[in-house]
C-alpha positions as CSV (number, residue, x, y, z in Angstrom):
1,X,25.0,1.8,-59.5
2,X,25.2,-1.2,-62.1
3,X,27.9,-3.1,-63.7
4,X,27.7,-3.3,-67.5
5,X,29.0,-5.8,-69.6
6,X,29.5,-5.5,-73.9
7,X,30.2,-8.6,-75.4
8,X,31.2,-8.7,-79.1
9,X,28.7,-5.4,-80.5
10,X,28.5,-5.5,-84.0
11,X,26.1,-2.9,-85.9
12,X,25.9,-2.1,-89.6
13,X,24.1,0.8,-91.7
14,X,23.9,-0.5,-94.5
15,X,26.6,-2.1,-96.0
16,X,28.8,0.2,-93.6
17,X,30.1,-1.7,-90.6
18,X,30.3,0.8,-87.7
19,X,31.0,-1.4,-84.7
20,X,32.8,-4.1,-85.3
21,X,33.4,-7.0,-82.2
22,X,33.2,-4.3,-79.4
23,X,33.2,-5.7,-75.7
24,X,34.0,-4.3,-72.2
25,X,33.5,-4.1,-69.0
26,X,32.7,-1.0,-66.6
27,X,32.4,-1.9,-63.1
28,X,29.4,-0.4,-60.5
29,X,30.4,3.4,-59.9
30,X,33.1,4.0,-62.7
31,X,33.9,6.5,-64.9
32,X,34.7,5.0,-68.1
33,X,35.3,7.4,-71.2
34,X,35.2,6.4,-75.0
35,X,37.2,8.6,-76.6
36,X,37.9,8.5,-80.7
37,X,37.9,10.8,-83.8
38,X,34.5,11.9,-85.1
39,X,33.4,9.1,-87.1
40,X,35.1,6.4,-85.2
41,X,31.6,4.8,-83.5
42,X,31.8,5.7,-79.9
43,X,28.3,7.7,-79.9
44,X,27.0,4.8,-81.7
45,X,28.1,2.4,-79.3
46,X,26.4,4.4,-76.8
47,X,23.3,4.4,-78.4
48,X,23.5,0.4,-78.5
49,X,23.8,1.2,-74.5
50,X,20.1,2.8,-74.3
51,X,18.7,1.1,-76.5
52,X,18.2,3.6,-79.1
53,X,20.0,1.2,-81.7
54,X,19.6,-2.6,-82.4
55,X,23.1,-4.0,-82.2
56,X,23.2,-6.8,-85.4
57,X,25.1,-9.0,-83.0
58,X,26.4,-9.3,-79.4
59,X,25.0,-8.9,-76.1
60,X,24.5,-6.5,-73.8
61,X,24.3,-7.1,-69.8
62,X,23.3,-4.7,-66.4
63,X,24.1,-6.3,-63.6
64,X,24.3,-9.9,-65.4
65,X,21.0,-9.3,-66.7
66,X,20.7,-9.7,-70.7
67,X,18.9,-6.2,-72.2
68,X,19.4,-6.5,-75.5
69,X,15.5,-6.8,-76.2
70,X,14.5,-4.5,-73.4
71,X,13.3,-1.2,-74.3
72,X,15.3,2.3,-73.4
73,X,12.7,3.0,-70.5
74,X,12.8,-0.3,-69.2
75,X,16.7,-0.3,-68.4
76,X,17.0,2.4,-65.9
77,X,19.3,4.6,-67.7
78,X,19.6,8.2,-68.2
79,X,21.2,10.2,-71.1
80,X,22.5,13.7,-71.6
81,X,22.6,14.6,-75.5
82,X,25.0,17.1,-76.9
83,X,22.2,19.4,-78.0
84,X,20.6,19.6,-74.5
85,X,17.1,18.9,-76.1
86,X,14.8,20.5,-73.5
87,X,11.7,21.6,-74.1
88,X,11.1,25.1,-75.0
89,X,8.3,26.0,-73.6
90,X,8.4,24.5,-70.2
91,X,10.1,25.7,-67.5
92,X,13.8,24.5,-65.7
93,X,11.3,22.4,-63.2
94,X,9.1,21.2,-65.8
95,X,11.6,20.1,-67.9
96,X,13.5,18.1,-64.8
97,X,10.3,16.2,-63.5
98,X,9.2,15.2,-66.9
99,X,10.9,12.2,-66.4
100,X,9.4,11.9,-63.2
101,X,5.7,12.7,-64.6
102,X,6.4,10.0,-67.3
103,X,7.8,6.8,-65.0
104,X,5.1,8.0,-62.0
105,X,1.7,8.7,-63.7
106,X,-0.4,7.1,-65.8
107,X,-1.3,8.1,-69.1
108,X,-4.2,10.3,-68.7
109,X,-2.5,12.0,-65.9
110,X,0.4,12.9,-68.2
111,X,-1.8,15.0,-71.0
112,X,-2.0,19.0,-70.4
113,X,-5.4,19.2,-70.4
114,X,-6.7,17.0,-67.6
115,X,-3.4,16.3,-65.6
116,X,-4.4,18.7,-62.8
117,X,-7.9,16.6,-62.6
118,X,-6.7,13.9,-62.3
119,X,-6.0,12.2,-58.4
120,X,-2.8,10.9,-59.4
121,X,-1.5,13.8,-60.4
122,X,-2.1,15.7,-57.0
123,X,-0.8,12.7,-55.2
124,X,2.7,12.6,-57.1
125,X,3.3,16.5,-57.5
126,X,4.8,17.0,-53.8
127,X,7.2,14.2,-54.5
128,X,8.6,15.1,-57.9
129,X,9.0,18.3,-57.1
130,X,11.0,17.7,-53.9
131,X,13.1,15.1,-55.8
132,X,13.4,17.8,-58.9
133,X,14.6,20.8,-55.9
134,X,17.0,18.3,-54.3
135,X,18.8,17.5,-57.8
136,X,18.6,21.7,-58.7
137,X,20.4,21.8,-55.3
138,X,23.3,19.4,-56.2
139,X,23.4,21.3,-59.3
140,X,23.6,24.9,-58.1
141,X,20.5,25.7,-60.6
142,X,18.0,26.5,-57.7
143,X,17.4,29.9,-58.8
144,X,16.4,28.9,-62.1
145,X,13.3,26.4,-61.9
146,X,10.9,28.9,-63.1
147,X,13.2,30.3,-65.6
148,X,12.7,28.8,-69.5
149,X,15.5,27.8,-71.6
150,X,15.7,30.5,-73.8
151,X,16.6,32.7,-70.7
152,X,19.5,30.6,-69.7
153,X,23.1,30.6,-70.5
154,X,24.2,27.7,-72.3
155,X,26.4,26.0,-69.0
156,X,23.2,26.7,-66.9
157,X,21.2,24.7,-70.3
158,X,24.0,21.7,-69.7
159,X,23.3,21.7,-65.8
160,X,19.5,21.5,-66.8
161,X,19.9,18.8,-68.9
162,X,22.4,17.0,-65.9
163,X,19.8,17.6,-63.6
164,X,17.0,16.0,-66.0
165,X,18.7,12.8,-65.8
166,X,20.0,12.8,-62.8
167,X,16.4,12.9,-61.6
168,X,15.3,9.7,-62.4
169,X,18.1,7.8,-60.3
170,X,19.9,6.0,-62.8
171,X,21.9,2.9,-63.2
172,X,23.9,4.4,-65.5
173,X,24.5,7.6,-66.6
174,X,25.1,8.4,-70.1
175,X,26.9,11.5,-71.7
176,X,27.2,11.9,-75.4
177,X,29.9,15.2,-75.9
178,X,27.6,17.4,-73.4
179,X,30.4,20.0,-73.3
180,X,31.0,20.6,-76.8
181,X,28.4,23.3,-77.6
182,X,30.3,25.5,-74.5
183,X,33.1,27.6,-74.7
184,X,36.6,26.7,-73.2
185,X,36.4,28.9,-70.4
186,X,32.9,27.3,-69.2
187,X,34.0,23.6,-70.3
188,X,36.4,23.4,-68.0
189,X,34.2,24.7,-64.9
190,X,31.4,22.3,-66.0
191,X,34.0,19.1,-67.0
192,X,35.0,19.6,-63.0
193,X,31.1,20.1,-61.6
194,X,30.6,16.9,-64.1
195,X,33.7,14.9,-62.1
196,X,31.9,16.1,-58.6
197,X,28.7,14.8,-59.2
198,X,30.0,11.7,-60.4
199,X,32.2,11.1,-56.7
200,X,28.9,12.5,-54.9
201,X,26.4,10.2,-56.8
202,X,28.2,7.0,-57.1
203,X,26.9,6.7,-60.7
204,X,28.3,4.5,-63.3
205,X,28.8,7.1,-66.0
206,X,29.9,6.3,-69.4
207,X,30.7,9.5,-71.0
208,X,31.6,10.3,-75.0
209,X,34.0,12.7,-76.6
210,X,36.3,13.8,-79.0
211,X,38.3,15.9,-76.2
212,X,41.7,13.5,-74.9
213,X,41.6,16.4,-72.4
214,X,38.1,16.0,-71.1
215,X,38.8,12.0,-70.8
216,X,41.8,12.3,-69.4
217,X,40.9,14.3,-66.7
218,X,37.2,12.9,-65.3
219,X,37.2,9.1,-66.5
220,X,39.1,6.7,-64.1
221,X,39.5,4.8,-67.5
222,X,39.9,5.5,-71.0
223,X,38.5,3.7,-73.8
224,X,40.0,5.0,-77.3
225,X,38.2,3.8,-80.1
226,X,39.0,4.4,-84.0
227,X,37.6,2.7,-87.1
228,X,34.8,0.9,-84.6
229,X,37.4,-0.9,-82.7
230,X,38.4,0.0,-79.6
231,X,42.6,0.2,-79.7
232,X,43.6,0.3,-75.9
233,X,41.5,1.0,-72.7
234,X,42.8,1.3,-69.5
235,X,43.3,4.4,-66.7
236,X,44.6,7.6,-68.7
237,X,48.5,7.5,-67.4
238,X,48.6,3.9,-68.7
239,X,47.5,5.4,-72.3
240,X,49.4,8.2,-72.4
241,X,52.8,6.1,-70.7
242,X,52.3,2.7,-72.2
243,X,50.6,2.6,-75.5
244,X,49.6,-0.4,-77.3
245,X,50.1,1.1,-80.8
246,X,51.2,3.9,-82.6
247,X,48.2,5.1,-83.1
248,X,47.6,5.2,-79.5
249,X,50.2,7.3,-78.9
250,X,49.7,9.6,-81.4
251,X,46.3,10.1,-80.0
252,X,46.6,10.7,-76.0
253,X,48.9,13.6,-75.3
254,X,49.3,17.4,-76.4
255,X,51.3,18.2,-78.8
256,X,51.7,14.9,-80.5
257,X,54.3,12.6,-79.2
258,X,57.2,12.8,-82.1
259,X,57.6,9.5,-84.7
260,X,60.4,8.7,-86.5
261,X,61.7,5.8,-88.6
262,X,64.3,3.4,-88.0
263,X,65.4,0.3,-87.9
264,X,66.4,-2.4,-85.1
265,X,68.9,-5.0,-85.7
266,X,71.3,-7.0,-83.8
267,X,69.2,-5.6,-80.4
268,X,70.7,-2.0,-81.8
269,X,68.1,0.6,-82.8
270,X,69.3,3.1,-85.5
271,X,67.4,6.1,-86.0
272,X,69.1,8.7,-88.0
273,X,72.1,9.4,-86.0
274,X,70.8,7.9,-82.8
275,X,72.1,4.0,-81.9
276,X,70.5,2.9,-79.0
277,X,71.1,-0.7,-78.3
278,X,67.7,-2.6,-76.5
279,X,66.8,-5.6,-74.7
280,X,63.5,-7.3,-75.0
281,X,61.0,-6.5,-71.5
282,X,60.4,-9.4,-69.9
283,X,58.3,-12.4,-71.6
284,X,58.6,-10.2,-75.0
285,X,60.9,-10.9,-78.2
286,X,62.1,-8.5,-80.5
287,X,62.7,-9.2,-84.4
288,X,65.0,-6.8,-86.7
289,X,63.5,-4.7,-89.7
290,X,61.5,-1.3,-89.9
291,X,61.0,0.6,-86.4
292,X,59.0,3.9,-85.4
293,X,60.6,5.6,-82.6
294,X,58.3,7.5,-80.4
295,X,59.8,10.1,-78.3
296,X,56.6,12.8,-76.7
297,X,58.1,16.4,-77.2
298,X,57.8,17.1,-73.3
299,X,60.2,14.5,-72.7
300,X,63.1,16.4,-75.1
301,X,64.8,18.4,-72.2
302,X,66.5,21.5,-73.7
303,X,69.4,23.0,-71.4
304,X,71.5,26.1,-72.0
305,X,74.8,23.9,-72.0
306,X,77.2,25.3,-74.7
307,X,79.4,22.1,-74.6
308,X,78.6,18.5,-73.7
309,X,79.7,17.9,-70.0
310,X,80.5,14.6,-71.2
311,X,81.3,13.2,-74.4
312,X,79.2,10.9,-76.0
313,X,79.8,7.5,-75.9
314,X,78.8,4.7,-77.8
315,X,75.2,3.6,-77.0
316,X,74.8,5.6,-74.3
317,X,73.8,9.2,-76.7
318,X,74.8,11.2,-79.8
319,X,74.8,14.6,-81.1
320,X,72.5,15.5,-83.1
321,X,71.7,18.5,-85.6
322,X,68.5,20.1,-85.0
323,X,67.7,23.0,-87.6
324,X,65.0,25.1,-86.2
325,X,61.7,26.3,-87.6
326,X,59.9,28.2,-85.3
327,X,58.7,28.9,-81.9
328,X,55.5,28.9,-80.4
329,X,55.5,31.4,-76.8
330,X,52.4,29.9,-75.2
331,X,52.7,31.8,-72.3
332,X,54.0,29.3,-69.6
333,X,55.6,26.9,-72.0
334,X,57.6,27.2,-75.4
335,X,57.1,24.6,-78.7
336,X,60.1,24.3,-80.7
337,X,59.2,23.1,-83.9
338,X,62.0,21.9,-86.4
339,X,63.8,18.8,-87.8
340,X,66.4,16.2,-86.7
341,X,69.2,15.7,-89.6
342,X,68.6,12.4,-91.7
343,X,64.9,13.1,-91.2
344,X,64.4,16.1,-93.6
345,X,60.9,15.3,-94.2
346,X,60.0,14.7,-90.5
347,X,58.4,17.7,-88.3
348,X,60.2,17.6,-84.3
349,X,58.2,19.2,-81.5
350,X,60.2,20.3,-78.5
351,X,58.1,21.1,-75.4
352,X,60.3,24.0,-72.9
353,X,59.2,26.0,-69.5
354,X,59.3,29.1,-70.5
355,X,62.3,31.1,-68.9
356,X,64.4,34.1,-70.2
357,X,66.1,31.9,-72.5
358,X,63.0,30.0,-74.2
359,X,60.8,32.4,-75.9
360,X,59.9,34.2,-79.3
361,X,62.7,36.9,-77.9
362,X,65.1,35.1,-75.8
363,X,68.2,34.1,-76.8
364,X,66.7,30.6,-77.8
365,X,66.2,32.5,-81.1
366,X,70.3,33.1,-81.6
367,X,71.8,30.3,-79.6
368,X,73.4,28.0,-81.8
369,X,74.9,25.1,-79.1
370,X,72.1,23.5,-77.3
371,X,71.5,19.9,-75.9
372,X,68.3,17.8,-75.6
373,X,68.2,14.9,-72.9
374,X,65.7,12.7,-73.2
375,X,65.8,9.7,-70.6
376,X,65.6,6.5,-72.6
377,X,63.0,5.1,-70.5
378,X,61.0,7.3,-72.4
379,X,61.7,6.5,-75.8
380,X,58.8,3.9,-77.0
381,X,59.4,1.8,-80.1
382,X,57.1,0.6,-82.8
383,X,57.6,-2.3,-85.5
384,X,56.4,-1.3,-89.5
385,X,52.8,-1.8,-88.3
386,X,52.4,0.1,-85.6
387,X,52.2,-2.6,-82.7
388,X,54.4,-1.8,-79.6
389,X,57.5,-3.5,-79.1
390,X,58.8,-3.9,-75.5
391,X,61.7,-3.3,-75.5
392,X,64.2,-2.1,-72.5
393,X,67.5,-0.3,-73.2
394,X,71.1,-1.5,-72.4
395,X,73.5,0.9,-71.5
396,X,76.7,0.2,-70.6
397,X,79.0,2.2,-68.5
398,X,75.9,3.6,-66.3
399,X,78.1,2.8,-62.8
400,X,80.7,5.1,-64.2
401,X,78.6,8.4,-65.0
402,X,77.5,10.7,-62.4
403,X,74.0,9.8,-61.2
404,X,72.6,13.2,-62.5
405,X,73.1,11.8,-66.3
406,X,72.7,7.9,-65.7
407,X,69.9,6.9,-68.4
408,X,70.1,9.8,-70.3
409,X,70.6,9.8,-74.0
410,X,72.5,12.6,-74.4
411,X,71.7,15.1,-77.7
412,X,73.5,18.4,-79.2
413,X,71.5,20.6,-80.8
414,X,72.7,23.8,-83.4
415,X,69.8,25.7,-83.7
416,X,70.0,27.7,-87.0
């Protein structure tokens, strides 16, 4: 295990500036993901961490040590490439204990010719290929050592490559999108074998992809990065619940989380018919002009009510027109896509459980009086350029409605 520390990584090609002013810290034994659009410098930046790249500026530490003129083989870390790259004419065994052969034996006992001459060589082979069997055990590829590559599928290619790293013992362990050349069945089955050899090894493991999923699911924190900055790290609920940015948001979570313009003034936010009147969080301020309203389209709560229990009152919740577009059945879950009035040009995603009611032939599709709750709390607010603004609202009245609605902004829908 090894702590690493990035401190203000720049790196150019060219007159194009792909990192600019990255620093972090991962701690001994994390999982830390990087997570970005293609283009947006993570797989750089994790090239800087091996060594493979020159950073132009910056510093980078293992375990407090400065590496930044240290060569790839001399910082004890291992990397798994997207493309697998093992060698096609050597065996699953051969291809794990090359990194063994290279770090144990000298150079004349490396060469094909005269490695099995050569005293080393005899000495070393019991002991790299016990610690190649043990890593095929972990792995569940014992079966295939004598196998080539070209005879294996590509999940059993990706747990050849895993094992190939993981042979040398790492510090760190370094993943650039390993799953993305497998299909979604067989990422999911190697993204969970990839989570339990990170609790069984201990490994610090910095892993890249494009795939919120994937990062959400394996890394104990997120790092998302766009435009060679990194927006917001942090553990994935804190990413997906509290976003720095806009941007942020519109990133982490499936389908995107729904934006809307508005405007905040006199602590009321006014977004198309909605008033919601907000209090700054605690230590924060809050200045009027331009808004984005953020509201995630599983937090929209449709329920077969034909009439509002409760009328509306002011700042507590409005009705609002909804004029539907279509519906997605996706099996378990329903998306309702369509558009608030006042935001004609704006697309709404509703996220249902599917039931009788919410599907391509339930009455979902013919209803015409529906409501949508959505529990302020929820709703996250944005000023013009995208920075959050905390931001608490202030509804009056809540000791006087049931505890069942307390909180909720209450919405009536006319599907059409």
């Amino acid at each position: 295990m090894a702590k690493l520390s990035l401190n203000g990584i720049c790196k150019s090609f060219g007159k194009t500036a792909i990192l600019k002013d990255i620093s972090l810290d991962i701690e001994d034994g994390e999982f830390v993901s990087l997570v970005g659009q293609s283009g947006c410098g993570k797989s750089t930046l994790l090239r800087v961490i091996a060594g493979l790249e020159t950073p132009d500026s910056g510093e980078i530490r293992i375990d407090g040590a400065r590496v930044n003129d240290a060569a790839p083989k001399h910082r004890n870390i291992a990397m798994v490439f997207q493309d697998y790259a093992l060698y096609p004419h050597m065996s699953v065994a051969e291809n794990m204990g090359m990194p063994l052969i290279m770090a144990r034996l000298p150079l004349h006992a490396r060469l094909p010719l005269l490695r099995h001459l050569a005293p080393a060589h005899a000495r070393e082979r019991p002991g790299i290929q016990r610690d190649v069997a043990e890593v095929a055990r972990k792995l569940r590829i014992e079966h295939l050592l004598d196998r080539r590559p070209a005879q294996l599928s590509g999940g059993q290619r990706q747990r050849v490559a895993l094992g190939r790293a993981l042979v040398r013992d790492p510090k760190i362990f370094l993943m650039d999108e390993p799953l993305s050349n497998l299909d979604a069945k067989l990422r999911v089955q190697v993204r969970r074998e990839i989570s339990e050899l990170h609790a069984s090894s201990g490994l610090t493991f910095v892993y890249v992809t494009h795939d919120q999923v994937e990062a959400m699911t394996m890394s104990s924190r997120v790092a998302l990065m766009q435009g060679g900055t990194i927006l917001q790290m942090g553990a994935p609920n804190t990413l997906y619940g509290n976003p720095d940015t806009v941007d942020v948001a519109r990133f982490i979570g499936s389908p995107e989380i729904n934006i809307l313009p508005g405007t905040l003034e006199n602590g009321i936010v006014r977004c198309g018919e909605i008033a919601l009147p907000v209090a700054p969080a605690a230590g924060g301020g809050l200045r009027s002009g331009a808004v984005q309203v953020g509201v995630r389209p599983e937090h929209m709560v449709l329920e077969t009510v034909p009439e509002l229990a409760y009328p509306a009152r002011a700042g507590r919740g409005l009705s609002l027109t909804f004029r539907k577009r279509m519906i997605e059945d996706l099996g378990g879950e329903v998306l309702v896509h369509g558009r608030l009035d006042g935001h004609p040009e704006h697309d709404v995603r509703i996220r249902a459980q599917k039931s009788e009611a919410y599907g391509c032939g339930g009455s979902l599709s013919e209803a015409r009086d529906w409501e949508v709750r959505v529990n302020p709390a929820h709703i996250l607010l944005f000023d013009a350029g995208g920075m959050r603004l905390r931001a608490e609202p202030v509804l009056a009245g809540d000791q006087a409605e049931p505890a069942a609605l307390q909180g909720g902004l209450r919405k009536k829908l006319d599907l059409v």
